[in-house]
The first five atom37 places (N, CA, C, CB, O) and aatype in JSON, in Angstrom:
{
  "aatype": [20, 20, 20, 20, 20, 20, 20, 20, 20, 20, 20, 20, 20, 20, 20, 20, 20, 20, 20, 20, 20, 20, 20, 20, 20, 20, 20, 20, 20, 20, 20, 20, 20, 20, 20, 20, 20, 20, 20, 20, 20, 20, 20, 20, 20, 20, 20, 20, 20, 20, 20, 20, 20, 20, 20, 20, 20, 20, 20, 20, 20, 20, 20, 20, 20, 20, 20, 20, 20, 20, 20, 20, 20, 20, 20, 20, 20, 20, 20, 20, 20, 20, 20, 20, 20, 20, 20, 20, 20, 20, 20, 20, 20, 20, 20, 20, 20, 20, 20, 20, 20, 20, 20, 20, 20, 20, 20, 20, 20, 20, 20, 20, 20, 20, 20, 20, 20, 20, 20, 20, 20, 20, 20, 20, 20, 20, 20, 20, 20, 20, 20, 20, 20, 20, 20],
  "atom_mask": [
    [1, 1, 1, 1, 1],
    [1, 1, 1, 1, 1],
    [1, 1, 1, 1, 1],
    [1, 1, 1, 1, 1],
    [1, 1, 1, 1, 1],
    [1, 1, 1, 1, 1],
    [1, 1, 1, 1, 1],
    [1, 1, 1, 1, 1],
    [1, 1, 1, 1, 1],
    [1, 1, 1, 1, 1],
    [1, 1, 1, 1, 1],
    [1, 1, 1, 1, 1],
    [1, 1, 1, 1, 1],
    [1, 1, 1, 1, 1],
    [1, 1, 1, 1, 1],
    [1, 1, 1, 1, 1],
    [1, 1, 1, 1, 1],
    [1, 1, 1, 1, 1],
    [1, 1, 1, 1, 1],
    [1, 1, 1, 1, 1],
    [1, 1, 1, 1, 1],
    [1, 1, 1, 1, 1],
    [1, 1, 1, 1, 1],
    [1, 1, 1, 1, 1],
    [1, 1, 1, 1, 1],
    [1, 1, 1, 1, 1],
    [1, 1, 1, 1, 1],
    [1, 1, 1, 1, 1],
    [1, 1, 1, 1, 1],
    [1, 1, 1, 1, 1],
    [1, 1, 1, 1, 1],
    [1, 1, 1, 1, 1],
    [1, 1, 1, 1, 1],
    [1, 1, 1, 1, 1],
    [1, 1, 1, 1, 1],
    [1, 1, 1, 1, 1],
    [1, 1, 1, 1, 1],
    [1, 1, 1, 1, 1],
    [1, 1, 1, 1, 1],
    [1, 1, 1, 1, 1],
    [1, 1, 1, 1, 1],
    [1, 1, 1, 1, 1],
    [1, 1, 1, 1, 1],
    [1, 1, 1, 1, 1],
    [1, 1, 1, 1, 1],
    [1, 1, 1, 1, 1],
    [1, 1, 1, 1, 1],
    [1, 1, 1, 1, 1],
    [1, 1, 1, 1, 1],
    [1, 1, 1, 1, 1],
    [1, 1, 1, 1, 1],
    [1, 1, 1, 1, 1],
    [1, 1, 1, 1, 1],
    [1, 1, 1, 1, 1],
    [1, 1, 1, 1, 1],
    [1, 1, 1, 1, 1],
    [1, 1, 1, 1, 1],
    [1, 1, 1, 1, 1],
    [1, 1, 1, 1, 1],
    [1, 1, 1, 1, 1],
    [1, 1, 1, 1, 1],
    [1, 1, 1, 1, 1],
    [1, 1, 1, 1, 1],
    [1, 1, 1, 1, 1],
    [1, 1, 1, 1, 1],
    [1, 1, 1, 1, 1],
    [1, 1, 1, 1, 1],
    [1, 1, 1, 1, 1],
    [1, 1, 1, 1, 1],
    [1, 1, 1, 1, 1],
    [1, 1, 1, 1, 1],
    [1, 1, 1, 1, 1],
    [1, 1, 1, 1, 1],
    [1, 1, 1, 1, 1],
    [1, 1, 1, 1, 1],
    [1, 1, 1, 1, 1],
    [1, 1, 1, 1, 1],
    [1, 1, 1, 1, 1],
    [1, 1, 1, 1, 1],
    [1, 1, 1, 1, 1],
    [1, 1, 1, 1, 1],
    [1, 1, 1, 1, 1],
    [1, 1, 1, 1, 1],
    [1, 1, 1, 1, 1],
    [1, 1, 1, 1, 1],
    [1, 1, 1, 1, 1],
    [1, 1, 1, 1, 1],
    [1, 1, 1, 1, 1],
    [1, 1, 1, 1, 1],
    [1, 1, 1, 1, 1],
    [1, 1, 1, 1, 1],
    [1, 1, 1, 1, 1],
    [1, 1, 1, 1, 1],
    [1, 1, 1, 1, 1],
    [1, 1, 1, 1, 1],
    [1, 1, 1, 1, 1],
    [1, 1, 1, 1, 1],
    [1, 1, 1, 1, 1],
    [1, 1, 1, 1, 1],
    [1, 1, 1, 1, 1],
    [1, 1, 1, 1, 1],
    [1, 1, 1, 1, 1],
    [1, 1, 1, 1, 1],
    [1, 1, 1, 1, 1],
    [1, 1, 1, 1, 1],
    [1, 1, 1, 1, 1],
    [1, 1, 1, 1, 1],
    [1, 1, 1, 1, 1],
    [1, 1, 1, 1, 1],
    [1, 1, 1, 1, 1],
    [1, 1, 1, 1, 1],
    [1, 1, 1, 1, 1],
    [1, 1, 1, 1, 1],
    [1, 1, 1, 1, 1],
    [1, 1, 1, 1, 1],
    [1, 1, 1, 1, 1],
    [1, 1, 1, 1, 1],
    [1, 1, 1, 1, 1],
    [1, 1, 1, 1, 1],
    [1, 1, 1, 1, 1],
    [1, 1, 1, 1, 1],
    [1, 1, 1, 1, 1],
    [1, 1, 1, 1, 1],
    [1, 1, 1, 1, 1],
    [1, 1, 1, 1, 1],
    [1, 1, 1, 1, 1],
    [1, 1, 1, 1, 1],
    [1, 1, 1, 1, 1],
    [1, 1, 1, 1, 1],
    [1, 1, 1, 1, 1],
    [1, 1, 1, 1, 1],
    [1, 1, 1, 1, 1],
    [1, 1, 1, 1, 1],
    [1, 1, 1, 1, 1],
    [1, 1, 1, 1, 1]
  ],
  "atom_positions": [
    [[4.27, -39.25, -30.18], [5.39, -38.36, -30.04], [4.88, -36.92, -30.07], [6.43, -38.62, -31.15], [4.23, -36.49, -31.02]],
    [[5.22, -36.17, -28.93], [4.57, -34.44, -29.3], [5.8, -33.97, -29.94], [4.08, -33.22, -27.75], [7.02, -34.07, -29.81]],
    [[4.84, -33.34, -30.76], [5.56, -32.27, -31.43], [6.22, -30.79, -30.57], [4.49, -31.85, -32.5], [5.69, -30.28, -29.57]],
    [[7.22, -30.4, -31.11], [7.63, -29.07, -30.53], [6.53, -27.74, -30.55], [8.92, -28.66, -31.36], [6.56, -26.94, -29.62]],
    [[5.53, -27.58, -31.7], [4.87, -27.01, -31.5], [3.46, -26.9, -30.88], [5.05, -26.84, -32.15], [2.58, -26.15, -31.29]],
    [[3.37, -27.73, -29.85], [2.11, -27.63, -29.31], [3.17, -27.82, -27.8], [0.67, -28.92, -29.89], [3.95, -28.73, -27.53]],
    [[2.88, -26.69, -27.08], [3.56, -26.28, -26.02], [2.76, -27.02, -24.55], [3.56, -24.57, -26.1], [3.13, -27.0, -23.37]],
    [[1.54, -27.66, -25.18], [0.78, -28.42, -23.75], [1.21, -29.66, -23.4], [-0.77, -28.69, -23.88], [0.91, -30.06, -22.27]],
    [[2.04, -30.57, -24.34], [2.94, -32.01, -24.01], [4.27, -31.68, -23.4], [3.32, -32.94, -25.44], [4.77, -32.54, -22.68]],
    [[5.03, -30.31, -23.62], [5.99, -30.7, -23.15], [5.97, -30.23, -21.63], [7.02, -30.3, -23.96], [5.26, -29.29, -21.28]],
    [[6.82, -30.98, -20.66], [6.54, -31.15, -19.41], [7.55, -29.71, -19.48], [6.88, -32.74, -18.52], [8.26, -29.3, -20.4]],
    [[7.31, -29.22, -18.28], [8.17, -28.17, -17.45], [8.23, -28.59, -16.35], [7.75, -26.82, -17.32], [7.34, -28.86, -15.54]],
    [[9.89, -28.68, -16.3], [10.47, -28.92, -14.69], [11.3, -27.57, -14.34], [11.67, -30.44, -14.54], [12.18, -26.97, -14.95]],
    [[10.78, -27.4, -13.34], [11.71, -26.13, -12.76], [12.25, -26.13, -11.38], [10.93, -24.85, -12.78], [11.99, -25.32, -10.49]],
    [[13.1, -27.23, -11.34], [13.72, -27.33, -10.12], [14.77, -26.62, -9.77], [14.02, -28.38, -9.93], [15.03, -26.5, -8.57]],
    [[15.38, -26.15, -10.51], [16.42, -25.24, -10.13], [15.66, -23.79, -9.4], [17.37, -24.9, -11.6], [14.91, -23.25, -10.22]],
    [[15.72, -23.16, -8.22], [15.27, -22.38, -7.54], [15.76, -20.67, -8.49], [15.86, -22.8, -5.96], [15.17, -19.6, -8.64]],
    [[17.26, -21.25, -8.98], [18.08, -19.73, -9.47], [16.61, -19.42, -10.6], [20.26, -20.0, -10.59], [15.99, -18.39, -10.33]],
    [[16.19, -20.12, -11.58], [15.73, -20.16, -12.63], [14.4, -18.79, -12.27], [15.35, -21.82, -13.02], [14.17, -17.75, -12.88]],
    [[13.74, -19.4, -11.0], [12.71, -18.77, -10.7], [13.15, -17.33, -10.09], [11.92, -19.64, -9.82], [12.43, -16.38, -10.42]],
    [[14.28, -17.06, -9.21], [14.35, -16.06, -8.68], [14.7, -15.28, -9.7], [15.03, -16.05, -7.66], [14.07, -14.23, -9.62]],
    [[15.56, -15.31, -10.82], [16.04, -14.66, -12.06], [14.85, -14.25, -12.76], [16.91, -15.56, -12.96], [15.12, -13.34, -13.54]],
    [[13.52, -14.61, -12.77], [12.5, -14.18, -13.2], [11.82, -12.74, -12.0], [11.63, -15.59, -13.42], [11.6, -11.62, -12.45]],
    [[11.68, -12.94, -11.12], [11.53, -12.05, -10.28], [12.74, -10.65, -9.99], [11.33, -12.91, -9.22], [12.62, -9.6, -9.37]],
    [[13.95, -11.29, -10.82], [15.1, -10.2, -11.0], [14.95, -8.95, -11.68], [16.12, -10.73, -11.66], [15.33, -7.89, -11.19]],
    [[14.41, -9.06, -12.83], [14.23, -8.81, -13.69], [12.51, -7.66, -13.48], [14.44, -10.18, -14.41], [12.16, -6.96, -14.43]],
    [[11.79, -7.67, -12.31], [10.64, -6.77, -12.53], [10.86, -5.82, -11.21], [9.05, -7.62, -12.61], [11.56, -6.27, -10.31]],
    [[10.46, -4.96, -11.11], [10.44, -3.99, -10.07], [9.55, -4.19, -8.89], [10.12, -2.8, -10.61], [9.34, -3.24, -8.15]],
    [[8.78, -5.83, -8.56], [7.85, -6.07, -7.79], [8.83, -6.12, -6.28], [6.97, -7.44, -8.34], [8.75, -5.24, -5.43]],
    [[9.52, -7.04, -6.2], [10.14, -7.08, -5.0], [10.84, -5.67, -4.33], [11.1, -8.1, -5.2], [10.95, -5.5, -3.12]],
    [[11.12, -5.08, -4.96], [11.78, -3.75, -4.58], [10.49, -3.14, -4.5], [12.92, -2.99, -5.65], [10.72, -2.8, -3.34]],
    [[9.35, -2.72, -4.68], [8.02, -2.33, -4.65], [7.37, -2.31, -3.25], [7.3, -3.2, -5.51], [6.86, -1.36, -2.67]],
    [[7.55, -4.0, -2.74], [6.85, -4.73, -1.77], [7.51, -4.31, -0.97], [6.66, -6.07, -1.76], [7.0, -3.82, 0.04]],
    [[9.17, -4.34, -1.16], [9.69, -4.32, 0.27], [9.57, -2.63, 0.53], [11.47, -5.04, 0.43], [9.58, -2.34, 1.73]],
    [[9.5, -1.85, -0.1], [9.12, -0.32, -0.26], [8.09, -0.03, 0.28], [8.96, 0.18, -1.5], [8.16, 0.57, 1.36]],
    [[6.75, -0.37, -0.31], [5.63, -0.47, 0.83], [5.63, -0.88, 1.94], [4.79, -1.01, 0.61], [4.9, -0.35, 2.77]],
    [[6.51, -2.05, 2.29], [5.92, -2.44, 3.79], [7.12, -1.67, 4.43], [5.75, -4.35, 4.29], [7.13, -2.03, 5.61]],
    [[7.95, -0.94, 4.27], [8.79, 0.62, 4.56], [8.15, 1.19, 5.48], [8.87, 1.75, 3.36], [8.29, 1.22, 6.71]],
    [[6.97, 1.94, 4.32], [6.13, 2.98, 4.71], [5.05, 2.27, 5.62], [5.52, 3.75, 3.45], [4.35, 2.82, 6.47]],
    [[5.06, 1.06, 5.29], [3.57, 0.46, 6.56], [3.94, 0.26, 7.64], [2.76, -1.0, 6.4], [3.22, -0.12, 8.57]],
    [[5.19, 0.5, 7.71], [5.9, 0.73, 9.05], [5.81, 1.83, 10.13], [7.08, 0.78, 8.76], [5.54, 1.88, 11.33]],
    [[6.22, 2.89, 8.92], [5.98, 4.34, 9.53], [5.03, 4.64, 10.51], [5.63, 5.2, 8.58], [5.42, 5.39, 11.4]],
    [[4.05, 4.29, 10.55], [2.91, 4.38, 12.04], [3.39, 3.53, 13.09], [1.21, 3.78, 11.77], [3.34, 3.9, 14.26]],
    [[3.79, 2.55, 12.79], [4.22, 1.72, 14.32], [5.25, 2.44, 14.74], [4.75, 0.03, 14.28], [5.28, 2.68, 15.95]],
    [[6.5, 3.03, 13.77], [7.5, 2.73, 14.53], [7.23, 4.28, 14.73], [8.93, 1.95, 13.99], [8.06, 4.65, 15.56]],
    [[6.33, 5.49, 14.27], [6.28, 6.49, 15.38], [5.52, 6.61, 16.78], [5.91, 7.43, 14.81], [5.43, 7.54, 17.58]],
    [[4.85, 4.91, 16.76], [4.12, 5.33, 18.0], [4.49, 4.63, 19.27], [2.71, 5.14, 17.82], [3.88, 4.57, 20.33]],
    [[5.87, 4.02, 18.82], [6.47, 2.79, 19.73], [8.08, 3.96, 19.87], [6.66, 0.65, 18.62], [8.71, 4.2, 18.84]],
    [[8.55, 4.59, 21.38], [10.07, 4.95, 21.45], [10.9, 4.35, 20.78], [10.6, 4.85, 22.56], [11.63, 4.73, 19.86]],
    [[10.76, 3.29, 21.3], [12.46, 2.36, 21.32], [12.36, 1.46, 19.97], [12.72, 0.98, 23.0], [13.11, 0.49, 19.86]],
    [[11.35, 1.82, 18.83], [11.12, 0.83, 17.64], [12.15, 1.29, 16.51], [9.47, 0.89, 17.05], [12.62, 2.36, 16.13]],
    [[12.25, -0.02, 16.15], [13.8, 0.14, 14.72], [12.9, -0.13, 14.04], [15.46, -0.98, 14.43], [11.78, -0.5, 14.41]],
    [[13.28, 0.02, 12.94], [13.95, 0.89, 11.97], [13.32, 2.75, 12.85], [13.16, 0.36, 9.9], [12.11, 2.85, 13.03]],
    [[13.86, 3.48, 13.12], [12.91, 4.7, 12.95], [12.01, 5.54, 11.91], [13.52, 5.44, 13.24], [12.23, 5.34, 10.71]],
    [[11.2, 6.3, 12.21], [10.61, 6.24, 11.11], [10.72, 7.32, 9.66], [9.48, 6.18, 11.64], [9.92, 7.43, 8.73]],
    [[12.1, 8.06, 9.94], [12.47, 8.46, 9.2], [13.4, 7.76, 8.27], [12.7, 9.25, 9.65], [13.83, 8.28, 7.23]],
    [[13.74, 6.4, 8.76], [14.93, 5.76, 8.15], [14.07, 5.27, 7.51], [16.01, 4.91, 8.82], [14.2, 5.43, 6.29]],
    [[12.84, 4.5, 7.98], [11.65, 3.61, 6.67], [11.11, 4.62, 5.9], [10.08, 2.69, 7.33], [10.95, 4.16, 4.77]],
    [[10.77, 5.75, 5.95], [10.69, 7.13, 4.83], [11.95, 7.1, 3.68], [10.91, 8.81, 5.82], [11.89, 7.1, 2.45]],
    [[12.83, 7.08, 4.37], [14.33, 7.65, 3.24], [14.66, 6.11, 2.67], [16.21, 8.53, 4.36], [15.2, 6.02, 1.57]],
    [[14.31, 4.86, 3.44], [14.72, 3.95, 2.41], [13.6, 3.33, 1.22], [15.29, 2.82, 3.22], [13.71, 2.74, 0.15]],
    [[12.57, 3.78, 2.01], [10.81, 3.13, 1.06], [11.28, 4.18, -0.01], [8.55, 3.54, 1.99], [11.21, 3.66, -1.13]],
    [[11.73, 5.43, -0.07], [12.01, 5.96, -1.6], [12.46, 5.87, -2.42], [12.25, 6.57, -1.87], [12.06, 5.71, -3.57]],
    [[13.88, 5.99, -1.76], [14.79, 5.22, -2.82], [14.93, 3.83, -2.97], [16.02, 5.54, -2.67], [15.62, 3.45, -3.92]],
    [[14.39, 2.92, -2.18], [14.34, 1.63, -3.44], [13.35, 1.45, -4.03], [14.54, 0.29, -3.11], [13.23, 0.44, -4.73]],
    [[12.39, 2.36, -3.91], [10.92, 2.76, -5.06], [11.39, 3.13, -6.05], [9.81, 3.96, -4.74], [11.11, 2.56, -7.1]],
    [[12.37, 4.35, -6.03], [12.76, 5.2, -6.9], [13.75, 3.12, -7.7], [13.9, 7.13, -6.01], [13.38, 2.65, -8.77]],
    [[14.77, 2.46, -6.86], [15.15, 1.81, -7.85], [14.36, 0.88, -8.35], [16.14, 1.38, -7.62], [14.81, 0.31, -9.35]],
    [[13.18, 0.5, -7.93], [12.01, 0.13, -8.71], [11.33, 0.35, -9.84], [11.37, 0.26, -8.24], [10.71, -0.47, -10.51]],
    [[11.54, 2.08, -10.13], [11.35, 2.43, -10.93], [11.97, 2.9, -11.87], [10.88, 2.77, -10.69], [11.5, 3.52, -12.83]],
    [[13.69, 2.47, -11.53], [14.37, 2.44, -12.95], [14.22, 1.19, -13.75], [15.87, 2.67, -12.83], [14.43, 1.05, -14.95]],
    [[13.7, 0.01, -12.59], [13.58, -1.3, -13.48], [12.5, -1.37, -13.99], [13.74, -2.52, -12.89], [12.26, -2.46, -14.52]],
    [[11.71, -0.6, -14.03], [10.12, -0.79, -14.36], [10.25, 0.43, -15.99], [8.73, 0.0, -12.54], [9.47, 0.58, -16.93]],
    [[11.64, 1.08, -15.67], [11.63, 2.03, -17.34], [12.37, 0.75, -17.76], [12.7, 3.98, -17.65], [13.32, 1.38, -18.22]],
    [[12.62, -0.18, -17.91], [13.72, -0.93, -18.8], [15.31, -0.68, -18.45], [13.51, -0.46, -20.34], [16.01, -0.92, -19.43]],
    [[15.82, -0.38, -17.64], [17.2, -0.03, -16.98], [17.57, -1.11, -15.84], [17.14, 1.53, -16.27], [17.68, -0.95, -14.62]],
    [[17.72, -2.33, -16.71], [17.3, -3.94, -15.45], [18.62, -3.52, -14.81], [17.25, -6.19, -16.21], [18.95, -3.23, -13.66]],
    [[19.05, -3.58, -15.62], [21.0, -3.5, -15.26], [21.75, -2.75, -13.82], [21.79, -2.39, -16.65], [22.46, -3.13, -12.89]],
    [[21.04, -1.33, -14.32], [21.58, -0.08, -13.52], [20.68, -0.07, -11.98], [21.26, 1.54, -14.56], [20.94, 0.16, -10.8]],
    [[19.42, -0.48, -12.85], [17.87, -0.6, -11.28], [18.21, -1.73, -10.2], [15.84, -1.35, -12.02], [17.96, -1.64, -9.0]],
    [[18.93, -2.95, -10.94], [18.9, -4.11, -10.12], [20.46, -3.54, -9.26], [18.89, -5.84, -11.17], [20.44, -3.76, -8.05]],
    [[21.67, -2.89, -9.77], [22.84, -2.48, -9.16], [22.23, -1.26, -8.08], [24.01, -1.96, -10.36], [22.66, -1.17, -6.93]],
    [[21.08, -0.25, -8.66], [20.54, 0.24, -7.35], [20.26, 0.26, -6.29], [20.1, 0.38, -7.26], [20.47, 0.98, -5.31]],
    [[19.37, -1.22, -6.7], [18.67, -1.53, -5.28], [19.31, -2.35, -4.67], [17.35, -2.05, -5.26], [18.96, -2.74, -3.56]],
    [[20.48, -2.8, -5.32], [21.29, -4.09, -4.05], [21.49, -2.87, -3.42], [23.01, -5.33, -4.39], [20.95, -2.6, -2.35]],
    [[22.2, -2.15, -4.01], [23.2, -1.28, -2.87], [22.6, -0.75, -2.13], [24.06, -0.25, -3.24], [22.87, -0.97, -0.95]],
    [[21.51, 0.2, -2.45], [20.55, 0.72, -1.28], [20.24, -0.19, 0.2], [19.11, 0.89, -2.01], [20.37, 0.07, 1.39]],
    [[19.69, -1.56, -0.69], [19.22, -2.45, 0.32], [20.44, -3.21, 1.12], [18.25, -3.5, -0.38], [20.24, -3.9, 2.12]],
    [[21.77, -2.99, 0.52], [22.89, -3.07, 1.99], [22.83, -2.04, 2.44], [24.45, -3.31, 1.9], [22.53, -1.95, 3.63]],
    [[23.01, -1.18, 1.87], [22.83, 0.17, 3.13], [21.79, 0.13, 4.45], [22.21, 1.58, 2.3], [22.15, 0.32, 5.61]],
    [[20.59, -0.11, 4.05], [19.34, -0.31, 4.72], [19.81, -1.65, 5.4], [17.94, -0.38, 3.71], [18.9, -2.18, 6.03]],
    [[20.75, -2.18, 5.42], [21.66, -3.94, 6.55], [22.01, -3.0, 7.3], [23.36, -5.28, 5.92], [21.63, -2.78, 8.45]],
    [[23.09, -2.15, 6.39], [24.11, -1.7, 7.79], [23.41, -0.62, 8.6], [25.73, -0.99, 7.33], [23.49, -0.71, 9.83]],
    [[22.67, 0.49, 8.01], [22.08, 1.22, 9.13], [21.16, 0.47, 10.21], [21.29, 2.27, 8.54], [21.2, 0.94, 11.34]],
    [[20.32, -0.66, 9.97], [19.18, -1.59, 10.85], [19.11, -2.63, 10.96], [18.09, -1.6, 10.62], [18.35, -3.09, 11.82]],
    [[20.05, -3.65, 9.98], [19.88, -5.14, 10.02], [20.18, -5.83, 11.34], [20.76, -5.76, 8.99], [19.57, -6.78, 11.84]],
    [[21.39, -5.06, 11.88], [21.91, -5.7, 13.04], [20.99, -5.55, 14.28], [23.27, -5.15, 13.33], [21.07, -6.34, 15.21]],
    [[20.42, -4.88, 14.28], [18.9, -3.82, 15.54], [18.43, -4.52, 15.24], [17.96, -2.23, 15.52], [18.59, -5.46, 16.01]],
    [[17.43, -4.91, 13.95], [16.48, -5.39, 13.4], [16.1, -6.78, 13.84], [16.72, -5.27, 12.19], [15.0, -7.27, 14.09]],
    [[17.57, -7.38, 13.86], [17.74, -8.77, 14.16], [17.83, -9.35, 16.04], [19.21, -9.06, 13.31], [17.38, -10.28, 16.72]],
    [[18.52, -8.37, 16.2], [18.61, -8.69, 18.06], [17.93, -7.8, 18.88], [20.16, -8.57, 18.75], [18.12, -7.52, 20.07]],
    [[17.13, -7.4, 18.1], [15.76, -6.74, 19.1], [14.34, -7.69, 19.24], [15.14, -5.14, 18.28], [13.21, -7.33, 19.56]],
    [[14.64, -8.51, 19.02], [13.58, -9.83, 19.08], [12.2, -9.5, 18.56], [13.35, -10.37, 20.66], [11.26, -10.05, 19.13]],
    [[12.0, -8.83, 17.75], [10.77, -8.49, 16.82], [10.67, -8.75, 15.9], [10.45, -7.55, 16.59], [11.47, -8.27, 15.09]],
    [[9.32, -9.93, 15.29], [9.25, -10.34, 14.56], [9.07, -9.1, 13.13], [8.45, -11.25, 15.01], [9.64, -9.55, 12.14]],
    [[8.5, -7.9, 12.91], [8.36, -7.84, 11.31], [9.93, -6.4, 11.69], [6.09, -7.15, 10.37], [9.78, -5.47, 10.9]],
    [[10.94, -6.21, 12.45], [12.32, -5.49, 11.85], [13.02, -6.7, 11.51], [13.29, -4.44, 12.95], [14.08, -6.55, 10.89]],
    [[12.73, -7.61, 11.74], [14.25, -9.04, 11.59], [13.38, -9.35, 10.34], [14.56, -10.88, 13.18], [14.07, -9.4, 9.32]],
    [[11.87, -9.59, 10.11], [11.42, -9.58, 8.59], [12.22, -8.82, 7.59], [10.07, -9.02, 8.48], [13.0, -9.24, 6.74]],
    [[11.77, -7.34, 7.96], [12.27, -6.23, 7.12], [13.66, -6.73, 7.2], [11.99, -4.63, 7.65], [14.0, -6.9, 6.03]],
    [[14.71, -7.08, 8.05], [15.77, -7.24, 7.6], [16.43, -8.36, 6.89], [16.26, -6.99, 8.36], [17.6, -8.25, 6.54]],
    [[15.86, -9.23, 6.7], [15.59, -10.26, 6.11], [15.49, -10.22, 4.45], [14.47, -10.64, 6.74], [16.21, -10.63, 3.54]],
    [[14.11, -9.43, 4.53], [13.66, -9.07, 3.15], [14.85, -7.86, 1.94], [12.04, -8.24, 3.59], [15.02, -7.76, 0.72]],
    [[15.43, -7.15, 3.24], [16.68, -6.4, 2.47], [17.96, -7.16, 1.84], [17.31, -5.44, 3.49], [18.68, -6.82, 0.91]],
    [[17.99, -8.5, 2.82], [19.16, -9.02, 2.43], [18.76, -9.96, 1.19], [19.87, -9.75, 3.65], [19.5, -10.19, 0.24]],
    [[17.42, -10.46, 1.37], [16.74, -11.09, -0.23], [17.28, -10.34, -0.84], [15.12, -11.11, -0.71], [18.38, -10.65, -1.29]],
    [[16.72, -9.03, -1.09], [16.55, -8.1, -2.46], [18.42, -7.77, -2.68], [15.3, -6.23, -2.07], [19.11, -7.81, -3.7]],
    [[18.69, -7.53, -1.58], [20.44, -7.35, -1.76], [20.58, -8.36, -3.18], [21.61, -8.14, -0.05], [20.75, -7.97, -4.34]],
    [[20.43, -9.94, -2.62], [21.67, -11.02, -3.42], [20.64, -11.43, -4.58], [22.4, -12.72, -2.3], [21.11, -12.11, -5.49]],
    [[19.23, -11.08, -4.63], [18.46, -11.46, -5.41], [19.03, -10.4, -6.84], [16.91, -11.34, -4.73], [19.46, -10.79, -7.93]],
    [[18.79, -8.73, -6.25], [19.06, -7.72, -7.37], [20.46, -7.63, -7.35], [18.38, -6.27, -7.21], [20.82, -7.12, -8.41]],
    [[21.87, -8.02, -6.3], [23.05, -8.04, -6.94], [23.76, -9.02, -7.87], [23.69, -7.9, -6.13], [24.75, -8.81, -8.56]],
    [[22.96, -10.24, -7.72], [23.25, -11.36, -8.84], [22.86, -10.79, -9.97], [22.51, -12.75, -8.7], [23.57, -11.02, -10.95]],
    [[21.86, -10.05, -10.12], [21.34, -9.44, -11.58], [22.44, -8.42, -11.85], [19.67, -8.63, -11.56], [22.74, -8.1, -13.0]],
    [[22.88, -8.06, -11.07], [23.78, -6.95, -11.3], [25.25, -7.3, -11.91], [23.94, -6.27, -9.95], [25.85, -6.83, -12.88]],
    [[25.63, -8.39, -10.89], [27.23, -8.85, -10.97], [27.49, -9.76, -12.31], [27.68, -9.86, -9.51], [28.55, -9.89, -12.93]],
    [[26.1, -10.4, -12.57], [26.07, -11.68, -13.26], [24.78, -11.23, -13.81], [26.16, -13.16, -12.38], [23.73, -11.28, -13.16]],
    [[24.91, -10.6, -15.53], [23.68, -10.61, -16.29], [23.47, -11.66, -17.34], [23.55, -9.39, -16.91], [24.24, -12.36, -18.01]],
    [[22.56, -11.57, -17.29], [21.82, -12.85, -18.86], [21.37, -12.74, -19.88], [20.79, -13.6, -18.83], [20.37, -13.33, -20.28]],
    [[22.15, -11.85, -20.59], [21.17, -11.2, -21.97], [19.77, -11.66, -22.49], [21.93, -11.41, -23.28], [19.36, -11.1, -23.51]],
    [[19.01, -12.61, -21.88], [18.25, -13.53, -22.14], [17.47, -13.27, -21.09], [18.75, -14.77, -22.31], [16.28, -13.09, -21.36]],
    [[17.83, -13.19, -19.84], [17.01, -12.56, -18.56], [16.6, -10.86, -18.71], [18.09, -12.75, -17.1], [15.44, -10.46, -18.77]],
    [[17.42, -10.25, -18.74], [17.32, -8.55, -18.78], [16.67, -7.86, -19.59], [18.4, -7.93, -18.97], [16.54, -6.65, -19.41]],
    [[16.03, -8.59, -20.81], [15.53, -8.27, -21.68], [13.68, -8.12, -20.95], [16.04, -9.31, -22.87], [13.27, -9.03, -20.23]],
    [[13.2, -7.47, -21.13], [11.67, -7.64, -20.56], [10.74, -7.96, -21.63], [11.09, -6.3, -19.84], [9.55, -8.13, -21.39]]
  ]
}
């Protein structure tokens, strides 16, 4: 019979998918990533006319969801994760729809990745876990 205190017998199942994304809710990495690849944008889309996002729009949004990256990275899970949903709908409605029916694979990424971080950081937002938010 294992005991409760030796943490190497008991099995971990983690099938529930929410379990895992609620861990990733909670750190400023995803809002980070999708922030950088923003700015790793910025060279293509000034050297291509007709390329979406433009490259002032991947400038003004790689900041501010850095900037809400970095309210979750002071301990502000709450206010950082209500940040960056909203930013990252904003960043739908100005490009998601371009993003998506311009048949290019990394703007339909990028738009993709906004709508992750949307329902990933507005579930943290709408629905907290005193147990999750805590870092």
């Amino acid at each position: 019979m294992a005991s409760a205190e030796n943490d190497d017998d008991i099995p971990v199942t983690r099938s529930d998918l929410g379990q895992t994304v609620s861990r990733f809710a909670v750190t400023p990495y995803p809002a980070w990533a999708f922030s950088a690849s923003l700015f790793g944008t910025v060279p293509r889309a000034s050297s291509v006319k007709m390329y979406l996002p433009r490259p002032l729009s991947c400038v003004f949004f790689g900041s501010v969801i850095a900037f809400g990256g970095y309210i979750i990275n002071d301990n502000d899970v709450i206010n950082g994760a209500g940040f960056t949903s909203a930013w990252s709908i904003m960043y739908l409605l100005a490009n998601g729809k371009r993003g998506l029916t311009q048949f290019r694979p990394w703007p339909a990424f990028l738009s993709t990745w906004a709508c992750g971080n949307a329902l990933m950081y507005g579930r943290e937002y709408f629905f907290p876990d005193s147990d999750r938010t805590r870092l």
